[in-house]
N, C-alpha and C positions, 0 to 999 in steps of 0.2 A: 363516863367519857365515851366519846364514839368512836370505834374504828371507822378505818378504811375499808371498805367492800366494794364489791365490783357489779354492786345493786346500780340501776339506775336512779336518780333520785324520782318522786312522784310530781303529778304535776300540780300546779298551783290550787288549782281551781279544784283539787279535790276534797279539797279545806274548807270546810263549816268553820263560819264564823267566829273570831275570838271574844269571848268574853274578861279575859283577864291578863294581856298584853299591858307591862311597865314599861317597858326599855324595846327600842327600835333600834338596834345601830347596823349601820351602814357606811361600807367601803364608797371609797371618791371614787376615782378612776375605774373607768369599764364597767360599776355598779351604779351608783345615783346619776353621775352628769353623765352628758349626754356627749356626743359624736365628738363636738369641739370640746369638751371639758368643762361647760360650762352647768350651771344648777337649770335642770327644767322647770318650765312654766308651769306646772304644779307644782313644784314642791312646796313653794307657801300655804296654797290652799290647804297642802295633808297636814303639814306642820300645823295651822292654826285647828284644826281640827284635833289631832293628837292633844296641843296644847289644852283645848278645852276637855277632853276626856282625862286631861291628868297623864297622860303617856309622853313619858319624854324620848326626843329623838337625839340620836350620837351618831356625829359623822366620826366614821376612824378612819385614820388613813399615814401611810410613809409622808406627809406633808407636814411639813412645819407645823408646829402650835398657832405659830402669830398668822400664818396664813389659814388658818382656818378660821382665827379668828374673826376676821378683816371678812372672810366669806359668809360668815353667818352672822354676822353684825348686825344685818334689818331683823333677826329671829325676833319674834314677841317676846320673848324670856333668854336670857343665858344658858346657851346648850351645855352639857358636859360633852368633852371632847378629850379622843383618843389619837393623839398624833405622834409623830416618828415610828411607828410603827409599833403602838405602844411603851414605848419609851417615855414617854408624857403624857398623865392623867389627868385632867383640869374636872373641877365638880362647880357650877355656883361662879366662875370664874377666877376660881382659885386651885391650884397646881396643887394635886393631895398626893402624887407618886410621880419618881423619873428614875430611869436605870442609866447606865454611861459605862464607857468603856476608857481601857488604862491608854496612858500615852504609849505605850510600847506599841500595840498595834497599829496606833494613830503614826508611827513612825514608822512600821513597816507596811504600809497602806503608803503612805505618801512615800516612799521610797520604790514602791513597786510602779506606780502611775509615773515617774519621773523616767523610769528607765523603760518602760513601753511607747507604745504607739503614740502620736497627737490625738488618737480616736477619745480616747479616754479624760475624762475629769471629775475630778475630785474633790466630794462637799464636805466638810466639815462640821459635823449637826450639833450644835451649844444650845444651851437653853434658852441664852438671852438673846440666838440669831444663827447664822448658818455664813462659814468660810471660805472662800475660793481662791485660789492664786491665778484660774486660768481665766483671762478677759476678753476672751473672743467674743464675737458675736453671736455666734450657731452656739456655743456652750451657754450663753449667759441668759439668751432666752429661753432655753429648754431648762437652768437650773432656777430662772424668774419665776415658773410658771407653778411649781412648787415652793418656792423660799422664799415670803415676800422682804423678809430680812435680811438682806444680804451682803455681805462685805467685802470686798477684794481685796488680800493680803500680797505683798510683794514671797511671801514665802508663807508656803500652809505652815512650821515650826513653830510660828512665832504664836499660834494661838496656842499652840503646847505651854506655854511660859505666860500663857494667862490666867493667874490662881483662881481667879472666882467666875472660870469659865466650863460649866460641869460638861465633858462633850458626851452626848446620848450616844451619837453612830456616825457612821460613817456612809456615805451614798456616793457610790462610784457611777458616772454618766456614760454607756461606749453607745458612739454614734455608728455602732454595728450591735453585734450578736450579742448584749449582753453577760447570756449564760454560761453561749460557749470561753468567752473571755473571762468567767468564775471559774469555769473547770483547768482553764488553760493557767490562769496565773494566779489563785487566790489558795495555794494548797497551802500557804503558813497561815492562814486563818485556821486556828485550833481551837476544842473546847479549852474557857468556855464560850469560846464568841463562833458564831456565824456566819456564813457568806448567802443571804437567799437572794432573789432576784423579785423585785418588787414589781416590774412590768418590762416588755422586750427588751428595754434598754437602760435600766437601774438596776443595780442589785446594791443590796445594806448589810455594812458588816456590825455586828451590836452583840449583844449579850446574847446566849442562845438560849439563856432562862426566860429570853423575855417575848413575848410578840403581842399582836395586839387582843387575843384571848386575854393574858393577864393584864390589860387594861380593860375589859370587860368587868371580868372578875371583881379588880376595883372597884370600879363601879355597882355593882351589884351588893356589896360588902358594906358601901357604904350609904347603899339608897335601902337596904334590906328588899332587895329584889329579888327574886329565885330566878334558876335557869328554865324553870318552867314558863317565866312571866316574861322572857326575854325573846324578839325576832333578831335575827342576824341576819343580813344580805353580805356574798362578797361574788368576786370572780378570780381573782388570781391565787398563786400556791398561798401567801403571805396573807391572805383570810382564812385561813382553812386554822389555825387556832382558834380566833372568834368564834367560827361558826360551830366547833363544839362545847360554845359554851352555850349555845341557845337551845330550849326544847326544836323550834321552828327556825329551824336552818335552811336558807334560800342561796342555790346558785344561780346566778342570771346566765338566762339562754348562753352566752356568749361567754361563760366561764371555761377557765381551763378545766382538761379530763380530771384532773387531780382532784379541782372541787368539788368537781360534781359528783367526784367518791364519795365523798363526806357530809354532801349536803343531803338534808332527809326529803327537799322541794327542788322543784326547775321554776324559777321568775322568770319573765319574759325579759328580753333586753335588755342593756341601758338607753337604748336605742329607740325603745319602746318605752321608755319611762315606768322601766319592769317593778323598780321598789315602790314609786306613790301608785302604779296600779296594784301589785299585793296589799298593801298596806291600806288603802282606802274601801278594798271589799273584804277584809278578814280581821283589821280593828275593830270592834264596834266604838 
């Protein structure tokens, strides 16, 4: 495993070609899509390329399962997919691993959001969909744009009292500072769960056994992959398990400091269409 050092990572392009690349996975947000959030106009092409080499591509990401489904639906083949922040492992288009958190937290999570600010809202992350009590407009599009499954409860409780509802996490939304609003109200989050901050203004409270590393892992355990035969792209703190699980570990230019501790490469942007330009000169 890799520590953290205070190496800069090396740059991409100092990389000789791979010969024996399995597994490509790849962070959403601030890694693969671009400025608006959306998949660049490469990405097909690498994909169909990969596809025919036999190398499969995983997007991981804090985004629902069904929404990434729904995104990668034109793929030529059924991607395996790492979502909630690995909380959900899908192989083949079937679910092989999910971790969930107890209703106690889920009660004092929705009990701390009730008694704070209007800034804050609170998702509810199930297997079969994602919860919200709050129906603003400014909230419902910013939890849309992650959770294409989504259901508006008159009281977030009432999914606690739903038995065959497995809940992965928890995803708090603050239309400010995020992290500062971790540090400020999330101290009853205890082992063994979580509070990380997935981008400026989400943070996921979930198992703290879990992240999207041991959805990698899965996947490699059960495609018989090695870490040697594995790339990782990410940018924020919440890839930085993934990425030690790849020999070729990539932070894109735009990554926070933290990953770029960890990462053994610098990728050019997402901005720059940083992961299909690596991926396209260093696959063969």
């Amino acid at each position: 495993m890799h520590i953290m050092t205070d190496e800069e990572p090396k740059d991409w392009k100092t990389l000789e070609p791979l010969d024996d690349i399995r597994l490509v996975v790849a962070d959403m947000d601030g890694t693969l899509l671009d400025a608006d959030g959306r998949i660049p106009l490469g990405f097909k092409p690498m994909l169909d390329r990969l596809t025919q080499r036999g190398v499969l591509f995983v997007p991981a990401s804090g985004r629902q399962y069904q929404t990434l489904e729904k995104m990668f639906a034109d793929a030529p083949q059924t991607l395996p997919i790492i979502a909630e922040n690995g909380n959900v492992v899908a192989l083949d288009g079937k679910v092989i691993e999910t971790h969930g958190v107890s209703g106690a937290i889920v009660d004092e999570t929705i009990a701390m959001t009730e008694r704070t600010s209007d800034d804050l809202g609170l998702v509810i992350c199930a297997l079969g969909g994602a919860y919200v009590s709050r129906d603003d407009a400014p909230f419902i599009a910013e939890a849309s744009k992650y959770y294409t499954k989504l259901t508006v409860v008159p009281d977030l409780r009432e999914v606690l009292r739903y038995k065959d509802k497995q809940i992965l996490k928890l995803a708090i939304f603050d239309f400010g500072d995020a992290q500062a609003m971790a540090e400020r109200e999330l101290g009853f989050v205890t082992s063994p769960y979580t509070a990380t901050a997935s981008s400026p203004h989400w943070v996921d409270i979930m198992d703290g056994h879990v992240d999207k590393g041991e959805g990698v892992k899965a996947l490699q355990r059960a495609l018989g992959v090695t870490h040697a035969q594995t790339m990782v792209f990410g940018d924020y703190p919440n890839d930085i398990g993934m990425l030690r699980e790849g020999a070729y570990s990539f932070a894109m230019a735009n990554a926070h400091p933290q990953v770029k501790k960890v990462a053994h490469y610098l990728a050019p942007a997402n901005t720059e269409e940083g992961v299909i330009r690596v991926v396209d000169r260093l696959v063969r």
